[in-house]
N, C-alpha and C positions, 0 to 999 in steps of 0.2 A: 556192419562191414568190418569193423575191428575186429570182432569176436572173431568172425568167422577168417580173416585175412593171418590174424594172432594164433587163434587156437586158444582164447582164453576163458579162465574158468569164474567162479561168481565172487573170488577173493582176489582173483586178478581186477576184475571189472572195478572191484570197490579201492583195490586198492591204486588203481589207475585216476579214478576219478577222486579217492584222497589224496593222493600226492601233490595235485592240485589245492588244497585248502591246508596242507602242510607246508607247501612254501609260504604258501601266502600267513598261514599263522607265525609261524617262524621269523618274517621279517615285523611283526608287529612291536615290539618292545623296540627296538631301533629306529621303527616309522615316526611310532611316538616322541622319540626322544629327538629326535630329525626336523621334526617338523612344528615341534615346539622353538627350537632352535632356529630351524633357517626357514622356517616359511614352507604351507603346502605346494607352491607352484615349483621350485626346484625338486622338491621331492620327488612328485607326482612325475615330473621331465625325466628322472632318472630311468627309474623307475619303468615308464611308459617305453622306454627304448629300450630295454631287459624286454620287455613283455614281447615286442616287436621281434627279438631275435628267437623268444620260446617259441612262439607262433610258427616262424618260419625253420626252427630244428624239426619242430613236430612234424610237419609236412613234409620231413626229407626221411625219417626215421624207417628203420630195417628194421627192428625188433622193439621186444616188450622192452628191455633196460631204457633205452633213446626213446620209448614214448614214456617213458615215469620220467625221465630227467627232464624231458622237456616239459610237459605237463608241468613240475615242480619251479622249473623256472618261469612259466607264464604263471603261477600260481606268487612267484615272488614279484614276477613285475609286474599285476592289477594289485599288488596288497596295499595300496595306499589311496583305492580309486574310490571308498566310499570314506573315509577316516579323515583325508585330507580335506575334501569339499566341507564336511559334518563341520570342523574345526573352524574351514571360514565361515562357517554360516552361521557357524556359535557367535564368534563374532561382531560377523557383518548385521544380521539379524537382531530382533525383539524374539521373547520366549516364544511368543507364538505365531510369529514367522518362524522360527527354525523348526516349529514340528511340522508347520506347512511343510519345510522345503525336505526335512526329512522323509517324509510321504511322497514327495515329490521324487526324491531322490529313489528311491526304492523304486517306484512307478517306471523310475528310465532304468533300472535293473530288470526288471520285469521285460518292459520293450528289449532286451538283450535275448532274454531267456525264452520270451515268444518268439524269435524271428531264428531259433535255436530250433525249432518244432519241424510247420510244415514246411517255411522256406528252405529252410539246409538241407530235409528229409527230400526236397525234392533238387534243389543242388546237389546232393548225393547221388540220385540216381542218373543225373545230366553229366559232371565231371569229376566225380567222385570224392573222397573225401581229402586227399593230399591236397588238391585244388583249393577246397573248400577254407583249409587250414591257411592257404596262400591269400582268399580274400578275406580271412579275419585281419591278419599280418597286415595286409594293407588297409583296412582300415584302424587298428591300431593306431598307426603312421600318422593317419589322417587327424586322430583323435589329439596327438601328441604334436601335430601343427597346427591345432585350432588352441589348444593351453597355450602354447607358445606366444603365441601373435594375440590373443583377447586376453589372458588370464592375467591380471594387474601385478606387478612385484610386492610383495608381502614385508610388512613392516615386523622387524625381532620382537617379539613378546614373551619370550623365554625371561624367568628372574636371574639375576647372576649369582645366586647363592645356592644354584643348581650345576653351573660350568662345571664347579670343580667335582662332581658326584659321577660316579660309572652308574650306568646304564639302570642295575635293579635299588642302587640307593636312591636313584631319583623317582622311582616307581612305588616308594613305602608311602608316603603320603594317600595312595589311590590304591594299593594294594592292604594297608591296615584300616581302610575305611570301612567304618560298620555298614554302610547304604552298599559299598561294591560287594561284602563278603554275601550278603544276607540274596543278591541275586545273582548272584554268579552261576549255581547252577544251571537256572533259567538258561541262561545265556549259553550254556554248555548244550543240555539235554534237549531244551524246548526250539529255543533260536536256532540252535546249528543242527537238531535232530529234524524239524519239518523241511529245513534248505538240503539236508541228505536227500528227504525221500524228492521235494522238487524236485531237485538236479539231477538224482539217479534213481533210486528206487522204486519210484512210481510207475515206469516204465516198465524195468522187469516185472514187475508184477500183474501189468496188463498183460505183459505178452504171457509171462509163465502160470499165472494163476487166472487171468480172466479169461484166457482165451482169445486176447486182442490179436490180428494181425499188424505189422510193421507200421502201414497205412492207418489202420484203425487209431495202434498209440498214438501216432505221430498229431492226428486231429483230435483226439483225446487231451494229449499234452498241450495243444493248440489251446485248446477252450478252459484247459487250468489256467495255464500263463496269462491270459486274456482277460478270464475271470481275479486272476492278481494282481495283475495292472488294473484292474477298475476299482480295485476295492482299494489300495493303496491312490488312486486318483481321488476318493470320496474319501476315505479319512485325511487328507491335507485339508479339507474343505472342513470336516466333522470336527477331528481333535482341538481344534484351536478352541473351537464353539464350547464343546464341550468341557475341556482345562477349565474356560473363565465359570462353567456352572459348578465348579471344583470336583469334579468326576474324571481326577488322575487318572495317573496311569500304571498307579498300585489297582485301583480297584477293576481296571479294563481287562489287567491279568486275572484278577481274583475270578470273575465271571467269564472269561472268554477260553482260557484253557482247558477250564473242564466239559465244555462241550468239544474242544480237539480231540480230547481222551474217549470223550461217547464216541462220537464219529469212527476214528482208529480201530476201535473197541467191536463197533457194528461190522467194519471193515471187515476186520479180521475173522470175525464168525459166521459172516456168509461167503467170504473168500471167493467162490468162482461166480458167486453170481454182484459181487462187487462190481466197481469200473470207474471210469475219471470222475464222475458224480461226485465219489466215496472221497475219494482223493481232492476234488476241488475243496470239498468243505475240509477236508481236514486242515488243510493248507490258509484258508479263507479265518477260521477259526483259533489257527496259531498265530496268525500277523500279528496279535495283542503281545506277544514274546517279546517280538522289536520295538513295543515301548519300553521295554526295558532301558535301551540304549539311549533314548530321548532321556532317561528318569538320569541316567552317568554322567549325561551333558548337560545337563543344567543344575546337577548336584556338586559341582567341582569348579573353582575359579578359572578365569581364564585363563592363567599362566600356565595350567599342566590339560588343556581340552585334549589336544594331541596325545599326552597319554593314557588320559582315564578314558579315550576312545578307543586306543590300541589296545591296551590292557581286557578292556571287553571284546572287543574286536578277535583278540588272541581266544578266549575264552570259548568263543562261538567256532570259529572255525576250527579249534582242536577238534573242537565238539564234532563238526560235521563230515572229520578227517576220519572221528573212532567209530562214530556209527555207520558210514557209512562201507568203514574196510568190516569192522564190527558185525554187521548184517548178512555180508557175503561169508565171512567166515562161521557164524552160525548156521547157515545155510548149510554152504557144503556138509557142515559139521555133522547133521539131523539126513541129509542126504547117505552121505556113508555111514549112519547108523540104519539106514536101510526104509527112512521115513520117505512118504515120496513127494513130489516136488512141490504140494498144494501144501504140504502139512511141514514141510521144511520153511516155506514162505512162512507162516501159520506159527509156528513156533519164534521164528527170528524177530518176526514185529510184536508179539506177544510178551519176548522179554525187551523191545525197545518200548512199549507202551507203560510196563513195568517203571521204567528207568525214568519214563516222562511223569508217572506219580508221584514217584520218587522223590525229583524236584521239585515240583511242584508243593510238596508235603514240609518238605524242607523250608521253602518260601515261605511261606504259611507261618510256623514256626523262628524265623529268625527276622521276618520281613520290620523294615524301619522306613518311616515315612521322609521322602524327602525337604 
């Protein structure tokens, strides 16, 4: 409905749906420092009431400018919705409670991003999408009066030999750490590159390369999300088991990436006869990326968790900012060289598969064990 209400083209698309993962990177190195300082629960309060007023610009919005600003502003007010809880649970938790809850956590991401599918797709065609935009906004609301009223006040855990440091001196501890540099790409290319195609790309490429109809993506994307929420429901249950047989979560990447790259790989060279299958396992396959972020929190003391989570945090969502504007402007790029739309798809994930070995090769090469 955008597209078509907009007039938008596949660098508008990416770069609508980056602008979103750009606020929200953006406020990451401040989150951190925030919430190391005064506790996740006012953070998250701030925050959550910014998110509340993006929600409801968007649904008022005339043009493309007012829907990237707003988009960018709900993208600044959820950027503390997975970094802040991570932080308590560092915490509140044993190591292996917090990879449960991490799993867990993800799992009620996913419940988001399925009910994002066929519910809205069919909200959309009942009261369109301004509306639509009006019940996230109140739920939001609801979100931000349930922290209120259950979510306990947080004790200061920040050291005081930090007060007096601006923002990037307190971030060298976690930014010259040999375990953060050696997976940072990860976090960039793998983590933020499989939540691109999630979120957005998956999509187009039903519709423009498989031949999916609107209805067809929309239950397609159904049975991914659905399919990610169970696998994220079964590794809270697994990783823990598994940790104590010492089968980290250095070697869950070593082996489970490179069957992302097959998958992709397959994807991409039978192109029209592809479909959410392709896409579920690519997706099912990369989850092993987001141990990464488990390997930052339990690698780093508990005085700076809030930052060595944002500082990756940051890491991942540029990531998903540049791939995912990235994709659409290769696209068009191969389209006006006169390639046509199967072989423009075909080229753009072909150099983002590229970029995911890339990292991956790099890891490999610099990687240090926790």
């Amino acid at each position: 409905m955008l597209i078509n209400e907009f007039h938008l083209q596949a660098r508008d698309l990416g770069l609508l749906s980056g602008g979103y993962f750009f606020g929200f990177g953006l406020m990451q190195l401040p989150n951190g420092d925030w919430i190391d300082k005064y506790g996740p629960r006012k953070i998250i309060l701030v925050l959550m009431a910014i998110a509340f007023l993006g929600c409801l610009a968007f649904s008022f919005s005339s043009n493309f400018i007012y829907l990237l600003a707003s988009r960018t502003l709900i993208g600044v007010g959820v950027s503390a919705c997975l970094m802040a809880p991570l932080t308590a649970f560092r915490k509140w938790y044993s190591k292996e409670e917090f990879q449960r809850c991490y799993s867990l956590m993800l799992m009620a991401g996913s419940t988001g991003i399925l009910a994002s599918t066929l519910p809205v797709q069919w909200l959309l065609t009942i009261v369109g999408w301004r509306k639509v935009s009006l019940v996230i906004a109140i739920l939001v609301l609801l979100s931000f009066l349930l922290v209120l009223v259950f979510i306990p006040n947080w004790k200061n855990i920040h050291e005081k030999k930090y007060e007096k440091m601006n923002i990037i001196e307190s971030y060298l501890p976690v930014l010259k750490d040999s375990y953060f540099k050696s997976i940072i790409l990860i976090g960039f290319f793998n983590y933020g590159g499989f939540l691109a195609v999630q979120t957005l790309w998956a999509a187009p490429w039903l519709i423009k390369v498989s031949g999916y109809t609107e209805i067809q993506t929309a239950v397609g994307l159904f049975w991914l999300n659905l399919a990610m929420l169970l696998t994220y429901l079964l590794t809270s249950f697994i990783n823990p088991y598994i940790s104590k047989k010492g089968i980290g979560d250095e070697k869950l990447i070593n082996y489970g990436l490179p069957l992302s790259f097959f998958t992709l790989l397959i994807t991409i060279i039978f192109a029209q006869s592809s479909g959410w299958v392709h896409w579920t396992l690519f997706c099912i396959f990369s989850i092993v990326s987001t141990f990464a972020q488990i390997g930052i929190m339990l690698h780093f003391p508990n005085t700076i968790y809030g930052k060595a989570s944002s500082a990756f945090n940051l890491t991942v969502f540029l990531g998903v900012f540049a791939i995912q504007w990235g994709i659409g402007l290769i696209i068009d790029l191969l389209k006006f060289l006169k390639f046509s739309e199967v072989a423009s798809y075909q080229g753009a994930f072909s150099v983002f598969l590229i970029c995911l070995i890339g990292s991956y090769l790099y890891f490999q090469k610099h990687k240090i064990k926790i």
